[in-house]
Structure formats: C-alpha cells, structure tokens
DSSP file (Angstrom, degrees, kcal/mol; ACC not computed):
  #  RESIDUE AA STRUCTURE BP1 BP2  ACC     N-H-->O    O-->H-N    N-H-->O    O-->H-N    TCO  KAPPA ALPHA  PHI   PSI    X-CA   Y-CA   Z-CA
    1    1 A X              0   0    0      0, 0.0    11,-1.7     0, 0.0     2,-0.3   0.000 360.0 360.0 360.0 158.2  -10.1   -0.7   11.3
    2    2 A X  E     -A   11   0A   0      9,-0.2     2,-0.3     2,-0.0     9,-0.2  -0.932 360.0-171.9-155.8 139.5   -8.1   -2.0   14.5
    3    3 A X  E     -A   10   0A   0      7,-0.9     7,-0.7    -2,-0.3     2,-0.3  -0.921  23.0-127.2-131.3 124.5   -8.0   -5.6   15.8
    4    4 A X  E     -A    9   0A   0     -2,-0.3   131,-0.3     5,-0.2     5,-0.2  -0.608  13.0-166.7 -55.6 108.9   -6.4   -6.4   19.4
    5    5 A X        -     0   0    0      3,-2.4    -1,-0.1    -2,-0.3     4,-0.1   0.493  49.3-102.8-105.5  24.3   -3.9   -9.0   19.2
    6    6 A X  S    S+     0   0    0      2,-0.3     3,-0.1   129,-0.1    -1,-0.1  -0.505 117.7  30.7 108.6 -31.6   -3.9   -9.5   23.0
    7    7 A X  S    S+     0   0    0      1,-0.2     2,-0.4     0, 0.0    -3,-0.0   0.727 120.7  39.0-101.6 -26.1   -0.7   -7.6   23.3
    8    8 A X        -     0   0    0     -5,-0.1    -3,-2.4    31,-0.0     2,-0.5  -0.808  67.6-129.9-107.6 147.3   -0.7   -5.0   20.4
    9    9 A X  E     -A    4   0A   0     -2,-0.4    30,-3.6    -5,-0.2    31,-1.9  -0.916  22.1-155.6-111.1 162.9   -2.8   -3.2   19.1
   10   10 A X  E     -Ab   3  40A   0     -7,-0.7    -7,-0.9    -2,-0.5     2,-0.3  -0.814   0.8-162.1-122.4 121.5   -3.0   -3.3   14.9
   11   11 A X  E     -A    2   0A   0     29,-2.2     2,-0.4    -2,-0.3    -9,-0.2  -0.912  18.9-139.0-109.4 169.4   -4.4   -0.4   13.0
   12   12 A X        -     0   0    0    -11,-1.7     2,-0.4    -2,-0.3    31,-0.2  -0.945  15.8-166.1-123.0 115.6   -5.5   -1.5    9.2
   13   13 A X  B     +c   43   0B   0     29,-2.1    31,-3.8    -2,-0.4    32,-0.3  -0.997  13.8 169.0 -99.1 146.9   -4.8    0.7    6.6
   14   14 A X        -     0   0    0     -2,-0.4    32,-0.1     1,-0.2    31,-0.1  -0.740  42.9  -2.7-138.9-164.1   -6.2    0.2    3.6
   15   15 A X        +     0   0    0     30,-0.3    31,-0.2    29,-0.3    -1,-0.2   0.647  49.6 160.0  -7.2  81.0   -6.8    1.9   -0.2
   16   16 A X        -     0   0    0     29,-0.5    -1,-0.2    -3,-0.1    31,-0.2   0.703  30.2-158.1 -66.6 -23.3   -5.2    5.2    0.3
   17   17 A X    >   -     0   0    0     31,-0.2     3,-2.5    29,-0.1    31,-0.2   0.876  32.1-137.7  31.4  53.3   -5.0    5.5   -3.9
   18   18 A X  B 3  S+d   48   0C   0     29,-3.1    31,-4.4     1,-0.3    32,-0.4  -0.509  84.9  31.7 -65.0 122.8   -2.0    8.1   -3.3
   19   19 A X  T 3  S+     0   0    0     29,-0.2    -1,-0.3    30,-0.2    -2,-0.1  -0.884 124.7  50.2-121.1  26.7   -1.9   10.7   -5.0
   20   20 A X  S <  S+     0   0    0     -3,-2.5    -2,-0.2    -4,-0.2     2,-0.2  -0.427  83.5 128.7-116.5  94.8   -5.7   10.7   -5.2
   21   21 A X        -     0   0    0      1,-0.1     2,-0.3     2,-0.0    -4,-0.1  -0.452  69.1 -89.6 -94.1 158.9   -6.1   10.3   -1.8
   22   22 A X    >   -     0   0    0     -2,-0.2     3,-2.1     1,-0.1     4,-0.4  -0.682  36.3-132.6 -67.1 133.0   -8.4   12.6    0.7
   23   23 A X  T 3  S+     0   0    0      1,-0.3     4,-0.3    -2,-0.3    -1,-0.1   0.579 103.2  48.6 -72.5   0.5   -6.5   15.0    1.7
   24   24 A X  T 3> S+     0   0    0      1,-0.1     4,-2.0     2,-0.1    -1,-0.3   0.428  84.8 107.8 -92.5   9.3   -7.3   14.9    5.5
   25   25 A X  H <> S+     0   0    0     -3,-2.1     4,-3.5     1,-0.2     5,-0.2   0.817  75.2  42.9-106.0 -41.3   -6.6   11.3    4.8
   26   26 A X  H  > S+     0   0    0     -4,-0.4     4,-2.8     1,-0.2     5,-0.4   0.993 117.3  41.2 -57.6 -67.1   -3.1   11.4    6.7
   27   27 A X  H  > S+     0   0    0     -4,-0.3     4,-1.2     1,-0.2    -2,-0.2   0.819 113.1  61.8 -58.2 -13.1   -4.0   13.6   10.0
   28   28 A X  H  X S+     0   0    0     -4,-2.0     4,-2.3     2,-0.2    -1,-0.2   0.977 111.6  35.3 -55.2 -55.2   -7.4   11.4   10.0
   29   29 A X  H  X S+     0   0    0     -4,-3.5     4,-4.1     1,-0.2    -2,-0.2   0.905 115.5  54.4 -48.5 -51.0   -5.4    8.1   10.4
   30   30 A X  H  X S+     0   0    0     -4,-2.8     4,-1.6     1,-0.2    -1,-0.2   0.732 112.2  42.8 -61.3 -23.8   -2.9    9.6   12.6
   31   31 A X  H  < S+     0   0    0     -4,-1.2     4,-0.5    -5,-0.4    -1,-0.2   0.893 113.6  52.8 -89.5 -47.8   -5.6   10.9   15.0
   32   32 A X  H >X>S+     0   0    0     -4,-2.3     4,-7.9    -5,-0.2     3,-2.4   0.990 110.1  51.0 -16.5 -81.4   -7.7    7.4   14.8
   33   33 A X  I 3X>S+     0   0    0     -4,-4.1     5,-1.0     1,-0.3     4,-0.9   0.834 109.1  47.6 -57.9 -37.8   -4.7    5.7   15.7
   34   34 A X  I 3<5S+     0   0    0     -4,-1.6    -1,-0.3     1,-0.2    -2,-0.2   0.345 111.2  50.4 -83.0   5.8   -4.1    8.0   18.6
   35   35 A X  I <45S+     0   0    0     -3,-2.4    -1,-0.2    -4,-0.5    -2,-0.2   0.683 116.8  42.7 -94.2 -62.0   -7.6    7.7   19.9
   36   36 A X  I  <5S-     0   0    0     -4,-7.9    -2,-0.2    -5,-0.1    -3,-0.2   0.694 106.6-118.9 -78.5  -2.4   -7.3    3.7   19.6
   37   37 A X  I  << -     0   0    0     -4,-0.9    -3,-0.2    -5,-0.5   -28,-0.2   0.576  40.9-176.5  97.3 -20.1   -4.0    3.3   20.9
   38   38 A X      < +     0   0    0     -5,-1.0   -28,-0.2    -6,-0.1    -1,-0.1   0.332  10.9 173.6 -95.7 123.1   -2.9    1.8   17.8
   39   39 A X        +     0   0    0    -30,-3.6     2,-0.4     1,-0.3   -29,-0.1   0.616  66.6  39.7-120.0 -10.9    0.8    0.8   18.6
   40   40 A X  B     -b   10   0A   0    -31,-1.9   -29,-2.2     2,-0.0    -1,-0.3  -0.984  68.8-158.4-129.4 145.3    1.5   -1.1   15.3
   41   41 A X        +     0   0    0     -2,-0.4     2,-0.2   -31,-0.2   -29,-0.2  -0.309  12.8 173.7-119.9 162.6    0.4   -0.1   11.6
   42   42 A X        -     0   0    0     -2,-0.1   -29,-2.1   -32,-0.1     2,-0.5  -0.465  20.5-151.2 178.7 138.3    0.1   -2.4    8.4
   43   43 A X  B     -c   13   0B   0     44,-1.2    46,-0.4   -31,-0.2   -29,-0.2  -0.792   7.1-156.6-105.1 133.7   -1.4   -0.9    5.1
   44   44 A X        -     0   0    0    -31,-3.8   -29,-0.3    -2,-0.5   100,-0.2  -0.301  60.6 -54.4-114.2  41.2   -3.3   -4.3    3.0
   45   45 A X  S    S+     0   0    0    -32,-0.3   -29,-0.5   -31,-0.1   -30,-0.3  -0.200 103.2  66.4 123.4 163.5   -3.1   -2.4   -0.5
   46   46 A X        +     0   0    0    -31,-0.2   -28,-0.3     2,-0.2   -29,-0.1   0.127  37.4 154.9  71.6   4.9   -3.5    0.0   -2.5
   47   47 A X  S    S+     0   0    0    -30,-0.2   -29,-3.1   -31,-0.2     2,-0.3   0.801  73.5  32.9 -27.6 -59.6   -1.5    2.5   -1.0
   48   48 A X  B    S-d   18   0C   0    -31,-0.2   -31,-0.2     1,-0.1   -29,-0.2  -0.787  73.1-131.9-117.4-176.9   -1.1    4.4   -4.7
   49   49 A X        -     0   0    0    -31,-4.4     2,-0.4    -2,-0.3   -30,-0.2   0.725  12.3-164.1 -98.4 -17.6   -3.4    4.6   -7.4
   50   50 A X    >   +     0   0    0    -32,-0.4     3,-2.9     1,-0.1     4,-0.2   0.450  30.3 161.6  60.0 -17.7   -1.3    3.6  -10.5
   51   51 A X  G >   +     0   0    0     -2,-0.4     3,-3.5     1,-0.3    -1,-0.1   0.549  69.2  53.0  -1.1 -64.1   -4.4    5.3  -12.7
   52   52 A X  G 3  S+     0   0    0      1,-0.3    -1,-0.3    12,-0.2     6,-0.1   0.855 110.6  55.1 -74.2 -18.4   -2.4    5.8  -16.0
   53   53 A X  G <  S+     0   0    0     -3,-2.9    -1,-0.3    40,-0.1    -2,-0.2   0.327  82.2 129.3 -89.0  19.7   -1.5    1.7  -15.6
   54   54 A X  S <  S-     0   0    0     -3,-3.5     4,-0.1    -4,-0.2    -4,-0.0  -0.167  74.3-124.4 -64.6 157.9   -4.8    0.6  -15.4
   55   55 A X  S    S+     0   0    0      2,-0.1    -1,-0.1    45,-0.0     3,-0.1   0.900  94.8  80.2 -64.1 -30.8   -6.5   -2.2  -17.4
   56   56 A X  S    S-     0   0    0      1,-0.1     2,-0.4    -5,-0.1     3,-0.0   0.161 100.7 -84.0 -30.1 148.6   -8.9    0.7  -18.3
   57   57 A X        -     0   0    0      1,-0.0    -1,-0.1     3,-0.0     2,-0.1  -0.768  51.4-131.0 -64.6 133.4   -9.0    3.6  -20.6
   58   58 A X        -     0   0    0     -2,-0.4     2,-0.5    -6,-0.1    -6,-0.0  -0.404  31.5 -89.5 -85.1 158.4   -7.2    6.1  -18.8
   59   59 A X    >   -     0   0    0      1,-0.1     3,-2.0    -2,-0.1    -1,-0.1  -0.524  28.2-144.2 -46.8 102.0   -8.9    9.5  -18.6
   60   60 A X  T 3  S+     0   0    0     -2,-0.5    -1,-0.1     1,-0.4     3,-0.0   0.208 103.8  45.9 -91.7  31.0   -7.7   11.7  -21.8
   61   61 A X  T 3  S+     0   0    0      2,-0.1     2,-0.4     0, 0.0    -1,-0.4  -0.200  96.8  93.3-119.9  37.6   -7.9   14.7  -19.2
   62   62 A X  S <  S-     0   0    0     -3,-2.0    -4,-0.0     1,-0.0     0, 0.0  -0.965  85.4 -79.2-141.6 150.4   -6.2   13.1  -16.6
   63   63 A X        -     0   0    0     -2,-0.4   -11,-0.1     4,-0.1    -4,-0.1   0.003  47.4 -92.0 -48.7 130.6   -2.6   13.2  -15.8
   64   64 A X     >  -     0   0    0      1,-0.1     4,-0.6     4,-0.1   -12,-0.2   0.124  34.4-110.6 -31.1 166.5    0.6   11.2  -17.4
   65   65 A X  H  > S+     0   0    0      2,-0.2     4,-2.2     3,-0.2     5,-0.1   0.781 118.0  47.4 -79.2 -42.1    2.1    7.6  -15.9
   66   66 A X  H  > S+     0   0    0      1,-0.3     4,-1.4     2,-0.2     5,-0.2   0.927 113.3  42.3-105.7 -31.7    5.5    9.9  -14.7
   67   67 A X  H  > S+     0   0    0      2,-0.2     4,-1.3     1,-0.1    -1,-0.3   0.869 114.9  51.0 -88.9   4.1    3.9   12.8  -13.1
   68   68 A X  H >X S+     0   0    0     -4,-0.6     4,-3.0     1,-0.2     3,-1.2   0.988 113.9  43.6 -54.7 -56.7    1.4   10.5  -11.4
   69   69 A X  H 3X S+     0   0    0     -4,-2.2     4,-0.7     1,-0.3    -2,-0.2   0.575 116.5  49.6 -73.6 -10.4    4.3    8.3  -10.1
   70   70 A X  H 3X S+     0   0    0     -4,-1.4     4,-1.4     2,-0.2    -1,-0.3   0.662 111.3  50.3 -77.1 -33.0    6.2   11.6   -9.1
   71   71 A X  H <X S+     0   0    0     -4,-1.3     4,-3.5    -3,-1.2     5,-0.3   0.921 112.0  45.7 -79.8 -28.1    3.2   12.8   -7.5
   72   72 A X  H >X S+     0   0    0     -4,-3.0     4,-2.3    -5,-0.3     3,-0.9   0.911 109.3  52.3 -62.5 -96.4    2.8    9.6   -5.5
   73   73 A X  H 3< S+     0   0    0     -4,-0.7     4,-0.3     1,-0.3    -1,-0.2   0.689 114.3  45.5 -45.0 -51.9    6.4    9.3   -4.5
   74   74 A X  H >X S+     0   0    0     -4,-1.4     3,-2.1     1,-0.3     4,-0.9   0.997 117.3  43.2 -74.0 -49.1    6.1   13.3   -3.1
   75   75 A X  H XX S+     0   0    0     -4,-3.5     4,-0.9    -3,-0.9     3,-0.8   0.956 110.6  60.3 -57.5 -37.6    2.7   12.7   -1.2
   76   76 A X  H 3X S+     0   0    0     -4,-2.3     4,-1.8    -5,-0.3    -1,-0.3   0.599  88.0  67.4 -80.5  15.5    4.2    9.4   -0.1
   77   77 A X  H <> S+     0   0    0     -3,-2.1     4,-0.9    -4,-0.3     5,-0.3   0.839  93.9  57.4 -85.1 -29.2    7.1   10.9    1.9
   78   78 A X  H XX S+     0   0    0     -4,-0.9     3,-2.9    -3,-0.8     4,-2.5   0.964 109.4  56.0 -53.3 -59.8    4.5   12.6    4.7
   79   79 A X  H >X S+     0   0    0     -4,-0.9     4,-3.3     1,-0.3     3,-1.1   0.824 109.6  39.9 -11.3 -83.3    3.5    8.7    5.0
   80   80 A X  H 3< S+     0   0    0     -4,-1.8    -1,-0.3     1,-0.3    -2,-0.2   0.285 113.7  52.6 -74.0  14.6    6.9    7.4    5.7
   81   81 A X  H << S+     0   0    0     -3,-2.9    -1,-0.3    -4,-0.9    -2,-0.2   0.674 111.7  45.6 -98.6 -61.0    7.7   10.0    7.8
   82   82 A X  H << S+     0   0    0     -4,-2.5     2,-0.6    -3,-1.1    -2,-0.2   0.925 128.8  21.2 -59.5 -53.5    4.6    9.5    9.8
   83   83 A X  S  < S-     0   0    0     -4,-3.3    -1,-0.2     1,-0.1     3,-0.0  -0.936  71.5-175.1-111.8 117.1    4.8    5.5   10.2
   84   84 A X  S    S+     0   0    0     -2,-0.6     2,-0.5    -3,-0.2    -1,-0.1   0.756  73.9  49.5 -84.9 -15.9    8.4    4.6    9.5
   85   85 A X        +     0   0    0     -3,-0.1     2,-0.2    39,-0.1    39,-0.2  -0.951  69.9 164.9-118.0 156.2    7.8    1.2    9.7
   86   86 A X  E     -e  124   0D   0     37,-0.9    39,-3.4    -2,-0.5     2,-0.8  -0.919  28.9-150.5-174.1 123.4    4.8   -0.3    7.5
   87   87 A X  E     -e  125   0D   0     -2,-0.2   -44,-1.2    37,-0.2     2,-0.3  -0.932  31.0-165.3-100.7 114.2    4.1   -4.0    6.6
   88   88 A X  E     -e  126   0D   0     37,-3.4    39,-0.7    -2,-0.8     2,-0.2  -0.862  18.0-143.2-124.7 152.0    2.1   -3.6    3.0
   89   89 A X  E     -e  127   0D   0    -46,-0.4     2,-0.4    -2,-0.3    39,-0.2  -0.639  32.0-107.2-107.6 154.6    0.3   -6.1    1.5
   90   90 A X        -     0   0    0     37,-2.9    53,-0.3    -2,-0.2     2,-0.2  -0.880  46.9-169.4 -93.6 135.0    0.8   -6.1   -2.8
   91   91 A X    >>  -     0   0    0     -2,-0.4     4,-4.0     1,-0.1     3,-3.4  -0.791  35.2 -96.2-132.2 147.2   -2.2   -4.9   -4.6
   92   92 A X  H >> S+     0   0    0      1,-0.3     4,-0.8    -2,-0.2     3,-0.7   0.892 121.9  42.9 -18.7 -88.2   -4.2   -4.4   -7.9
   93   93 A X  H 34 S+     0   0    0      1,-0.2    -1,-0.3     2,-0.2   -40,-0.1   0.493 112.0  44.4 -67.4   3.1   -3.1   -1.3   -8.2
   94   94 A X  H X4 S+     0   0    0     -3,-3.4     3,-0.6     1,-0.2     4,-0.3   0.686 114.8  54.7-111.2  -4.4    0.6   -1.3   -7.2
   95   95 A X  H XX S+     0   0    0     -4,-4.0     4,-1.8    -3,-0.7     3,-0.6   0.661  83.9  96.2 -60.9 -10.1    1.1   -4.6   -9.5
   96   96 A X  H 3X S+     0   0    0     -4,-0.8     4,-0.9     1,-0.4    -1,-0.2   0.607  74.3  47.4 -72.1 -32.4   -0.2   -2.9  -12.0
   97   97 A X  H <> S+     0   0    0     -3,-0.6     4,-2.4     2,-0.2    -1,-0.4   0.816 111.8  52.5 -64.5 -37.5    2.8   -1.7  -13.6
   98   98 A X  H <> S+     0   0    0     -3,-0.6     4,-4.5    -4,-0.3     5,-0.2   0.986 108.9  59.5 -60.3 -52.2    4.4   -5.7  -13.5
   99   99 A X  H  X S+     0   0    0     -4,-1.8     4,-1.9     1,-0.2    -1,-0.2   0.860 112.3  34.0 -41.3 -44.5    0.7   -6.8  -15.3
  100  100 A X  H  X S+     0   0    0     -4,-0.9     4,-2.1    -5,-0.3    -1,-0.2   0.728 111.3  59.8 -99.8 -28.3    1.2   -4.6  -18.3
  101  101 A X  H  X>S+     0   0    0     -4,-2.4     5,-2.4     2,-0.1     4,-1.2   0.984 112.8  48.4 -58.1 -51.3    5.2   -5.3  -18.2
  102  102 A X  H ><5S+     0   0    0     -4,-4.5     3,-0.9     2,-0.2    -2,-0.2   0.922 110.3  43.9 -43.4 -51.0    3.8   -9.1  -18.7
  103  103 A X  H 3<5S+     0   0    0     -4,-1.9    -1,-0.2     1,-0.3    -3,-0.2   0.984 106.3  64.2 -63.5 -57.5    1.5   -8.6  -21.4
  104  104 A X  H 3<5S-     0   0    0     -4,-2.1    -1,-0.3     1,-0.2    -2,-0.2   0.858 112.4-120.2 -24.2 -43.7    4.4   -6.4  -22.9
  105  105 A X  T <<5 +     0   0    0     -4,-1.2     2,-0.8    -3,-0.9    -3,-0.2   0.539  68.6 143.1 102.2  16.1    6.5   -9.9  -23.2
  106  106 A X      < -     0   0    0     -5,-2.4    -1,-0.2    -8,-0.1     5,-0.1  -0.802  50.6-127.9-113.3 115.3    9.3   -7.9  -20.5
  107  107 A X    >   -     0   0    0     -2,-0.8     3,-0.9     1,-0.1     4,-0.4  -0.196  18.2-112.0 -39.9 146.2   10.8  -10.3  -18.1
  108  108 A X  T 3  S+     0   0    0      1,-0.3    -1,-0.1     2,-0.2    -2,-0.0   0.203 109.5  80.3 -60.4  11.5   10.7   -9.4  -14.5
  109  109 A X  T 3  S+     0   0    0      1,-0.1    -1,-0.3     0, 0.0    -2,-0.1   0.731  84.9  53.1 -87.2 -32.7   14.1   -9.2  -14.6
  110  110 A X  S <  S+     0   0    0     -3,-0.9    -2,-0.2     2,-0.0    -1,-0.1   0.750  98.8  94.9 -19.2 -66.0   14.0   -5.8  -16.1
  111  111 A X        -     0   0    0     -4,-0.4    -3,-0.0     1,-0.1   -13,-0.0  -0.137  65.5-135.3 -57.7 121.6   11.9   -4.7  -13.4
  112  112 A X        -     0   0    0      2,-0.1     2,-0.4     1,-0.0    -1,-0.1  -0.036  29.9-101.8 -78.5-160.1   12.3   -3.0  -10.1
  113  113 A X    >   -     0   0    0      1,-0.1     3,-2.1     0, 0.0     4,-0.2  -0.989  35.3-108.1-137.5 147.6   10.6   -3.8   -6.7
  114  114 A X  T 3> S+     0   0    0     -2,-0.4     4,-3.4     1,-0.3     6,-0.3   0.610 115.5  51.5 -53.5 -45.0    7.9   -1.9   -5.5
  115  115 A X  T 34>S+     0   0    0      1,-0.2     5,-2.3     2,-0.2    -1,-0.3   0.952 105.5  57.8 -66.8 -38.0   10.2    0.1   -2.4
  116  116 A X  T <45S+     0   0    0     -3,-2.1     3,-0.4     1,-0.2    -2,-0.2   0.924 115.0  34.2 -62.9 -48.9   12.9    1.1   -4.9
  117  117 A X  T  45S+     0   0    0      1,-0.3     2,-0.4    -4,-0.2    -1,-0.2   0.755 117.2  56.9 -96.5   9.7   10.4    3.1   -7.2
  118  118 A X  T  <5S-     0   0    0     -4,-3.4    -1,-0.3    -5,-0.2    -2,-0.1  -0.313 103.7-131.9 -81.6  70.5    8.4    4.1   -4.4
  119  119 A X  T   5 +     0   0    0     -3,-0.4    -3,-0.2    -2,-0.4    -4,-0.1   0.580  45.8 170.5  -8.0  41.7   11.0    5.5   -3.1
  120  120 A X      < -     0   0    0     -5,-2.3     2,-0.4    -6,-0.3    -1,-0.1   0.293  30.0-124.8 -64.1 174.1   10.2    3.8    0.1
  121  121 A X    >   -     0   0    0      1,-0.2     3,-1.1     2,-0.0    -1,-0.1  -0.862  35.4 -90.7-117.2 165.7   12.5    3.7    3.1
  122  122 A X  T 3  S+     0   0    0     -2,-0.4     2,-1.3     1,-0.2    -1,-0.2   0.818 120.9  60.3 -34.8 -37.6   13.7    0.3    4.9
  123  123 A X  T 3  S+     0   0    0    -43,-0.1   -37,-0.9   -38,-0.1     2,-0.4   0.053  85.1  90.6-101.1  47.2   11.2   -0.1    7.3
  124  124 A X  E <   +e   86   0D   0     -2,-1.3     2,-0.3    -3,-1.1   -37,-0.2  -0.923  55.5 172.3-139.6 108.0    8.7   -0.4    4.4
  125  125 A X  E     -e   87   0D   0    -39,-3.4   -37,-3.4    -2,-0.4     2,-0.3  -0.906  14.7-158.9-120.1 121.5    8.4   -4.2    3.6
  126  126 A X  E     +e   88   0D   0     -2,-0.3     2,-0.3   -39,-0.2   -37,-0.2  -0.780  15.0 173.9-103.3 173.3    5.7   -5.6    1.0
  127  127 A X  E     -e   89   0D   0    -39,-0.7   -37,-2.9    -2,-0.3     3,-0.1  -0.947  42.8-112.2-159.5 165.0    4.7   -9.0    1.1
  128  128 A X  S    S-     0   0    0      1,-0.4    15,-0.4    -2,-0.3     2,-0.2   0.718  92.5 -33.4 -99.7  -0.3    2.0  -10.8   -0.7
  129  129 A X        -     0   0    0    -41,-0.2    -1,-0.4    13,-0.1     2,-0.3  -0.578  67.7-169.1 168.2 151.6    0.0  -11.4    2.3
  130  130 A X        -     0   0    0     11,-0.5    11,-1.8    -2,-0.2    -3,-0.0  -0.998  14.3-114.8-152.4 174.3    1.1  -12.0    5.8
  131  131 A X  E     -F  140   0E   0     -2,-0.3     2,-0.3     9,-0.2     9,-0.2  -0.682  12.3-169.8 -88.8 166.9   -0.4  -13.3    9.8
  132  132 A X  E     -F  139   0E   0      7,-1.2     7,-4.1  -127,-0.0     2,-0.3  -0.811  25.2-124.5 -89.6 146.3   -0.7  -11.7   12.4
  133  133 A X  E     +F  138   0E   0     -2,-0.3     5,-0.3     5,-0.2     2,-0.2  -0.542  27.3 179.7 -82.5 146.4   -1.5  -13.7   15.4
  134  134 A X        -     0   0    0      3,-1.1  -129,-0.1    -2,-0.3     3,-0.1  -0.452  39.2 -91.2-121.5-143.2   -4.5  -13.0   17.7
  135  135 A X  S    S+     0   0    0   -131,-0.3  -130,-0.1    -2,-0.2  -129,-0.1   0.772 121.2  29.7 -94.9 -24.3   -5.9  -14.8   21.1
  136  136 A X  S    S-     0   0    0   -131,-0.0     2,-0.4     0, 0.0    -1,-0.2  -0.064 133.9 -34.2-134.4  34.6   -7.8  -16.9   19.7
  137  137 A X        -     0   0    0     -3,-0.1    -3,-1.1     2,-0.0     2,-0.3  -0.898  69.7 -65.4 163.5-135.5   -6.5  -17.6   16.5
  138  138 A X  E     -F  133   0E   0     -2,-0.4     2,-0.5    -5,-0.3    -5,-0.2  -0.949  33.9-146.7-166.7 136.8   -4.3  -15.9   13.2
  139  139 A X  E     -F  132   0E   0     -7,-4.1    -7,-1.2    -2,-0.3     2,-0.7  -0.972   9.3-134.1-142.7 130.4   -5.4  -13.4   11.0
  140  140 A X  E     -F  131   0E   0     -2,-0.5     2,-1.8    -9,-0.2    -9,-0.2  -0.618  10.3-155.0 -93.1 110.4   -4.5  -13.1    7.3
  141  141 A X        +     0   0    0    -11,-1.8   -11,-0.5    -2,-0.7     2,-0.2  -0.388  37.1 146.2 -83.1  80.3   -3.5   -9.8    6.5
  142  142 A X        -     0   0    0     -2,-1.8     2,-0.7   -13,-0.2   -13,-0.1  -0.661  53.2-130.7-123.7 179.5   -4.3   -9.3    2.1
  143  143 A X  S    S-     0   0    0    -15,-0.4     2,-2.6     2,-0.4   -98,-0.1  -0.967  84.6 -57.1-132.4 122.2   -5.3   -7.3   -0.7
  144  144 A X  S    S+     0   0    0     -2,-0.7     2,-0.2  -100,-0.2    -2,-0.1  -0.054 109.6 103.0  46.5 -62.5   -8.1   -9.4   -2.4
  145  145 A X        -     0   0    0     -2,-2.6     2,-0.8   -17,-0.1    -2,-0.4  -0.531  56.4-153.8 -60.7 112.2   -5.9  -12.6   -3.0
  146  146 A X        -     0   0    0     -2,-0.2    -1,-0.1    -4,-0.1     2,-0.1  -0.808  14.1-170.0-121.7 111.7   -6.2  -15.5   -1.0
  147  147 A X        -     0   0    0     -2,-0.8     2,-0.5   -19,-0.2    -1,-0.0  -0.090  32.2 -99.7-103.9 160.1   -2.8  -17.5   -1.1
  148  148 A X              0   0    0      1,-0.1    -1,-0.1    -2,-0.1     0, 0.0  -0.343 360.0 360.0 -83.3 131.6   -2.7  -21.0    0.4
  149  149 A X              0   0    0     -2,-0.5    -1,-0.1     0, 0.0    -2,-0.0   0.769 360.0 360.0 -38.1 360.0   -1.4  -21.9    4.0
C-alpha cells in the first residue's frame, strides 16, 4: 500500500510475521517500492511473528521461543540493511513477549525495548502509532489500536 503525501511518497508495510515470512517477501517490496517511487518506508506491525509467545497453544512441532527469536533477528538483518531507516508501529505480536511478562507479575523494568532485542539498528524507531501528514488532511499510521488525539 502507498499513499502520496503531496511531497513524498509513503510505502506501508505491514505483517511481515519474520521469520515466517514469504520468502520473496523482501525483493517483492523492494521492487513495488521501486515501481511506485516509494521514497519513504514505515512498517504498521507485525514485523515478527513471536509464535512461541502467543496467547495460544503453541504448535508441539513447531520451533522454541530462542531459536524463533534468533531466527527473526538473522532474517531481520536483510531488512535493515535494505531500509535503514523504518518508522514501526507496536503490535500484537511484538508486545507479545511484555503481555505474558505482565501476566507473569515481572515489572517492565526488567524488560528490554523492542530495538535492543531485535537487534535493530538506530534508524529503526517504534512508536505506538504515529501521523503522517497528507494534502488534504493527517493520516494515522497503527497496528489495530486506536490511541486518542
């Protein structure tokens, strides 16, 4: 998805669920974007899949909590290589781990923030929603939740 915002143009990424992601899923974007012009990025969620920290029963074939999040962190380096800068919105799945620290009873204080164990690099900022402007208005850039002006 792409919206103009009379000077830029915005490509949308959204639920990548890294590390099961498609695996054309990178050159797809990258080729999109080069199609549309696209001259700024912002992913609204879901970027990994978190699986084994779901509210769900996990899959008792399906892979552990640390090599998921090891596989995620290695699939996500082509990412941050590819857009070095990325404005991400926080999502179901990459709270997912803070939801089940709560229920634990473990302060956020304990906790790290989402770029340190993605190993993200600076010019990968999350936010809990944020605008962009357009011509004829503002557009609120979120992963499900819709937070108050």
């Amino acid at each position: 998805m792409r919206y103009d915002t009379g000077t830029r143009i915005v490509g949308v990424i959204s639920d990548l669920q890294i590390p099961f992601e498609h695996p054309d899923a990178l050159n797809f974007i990258l080729a999109l974007g080069e199609a549309a012009g696209v001259q700024d990025w912002v992913c609204i969620g879901d970027e990994a899949d978190q699986n084994m920290m779901s509210r769900f029963d996990p899959d008792p074939k399906g892979m552990g909590a640390g090599p998921e999040l090891d596989l995620t962190i290695s699939r996500l380096q082509a990412w941050y290589v590819a857009f070095p800068k990325m404005r991400v919105c926080t999502s179901n799945h990459v709270d997912r781990i803070y939801k089940k620290a709560f229920s634990a009873g473990i302060p956020d204080q304990y906790l790290r923030p989402i770029n340190e164990w993605l190993q993200a690099p600076k010019g990968w900022v999350w936010h809990t929603y944020f605008w962009k402007r357009e011509r004829d208005g503002t557009a609120r850039m979120s992963c499900g939740l819709i937070p108050e002006r």
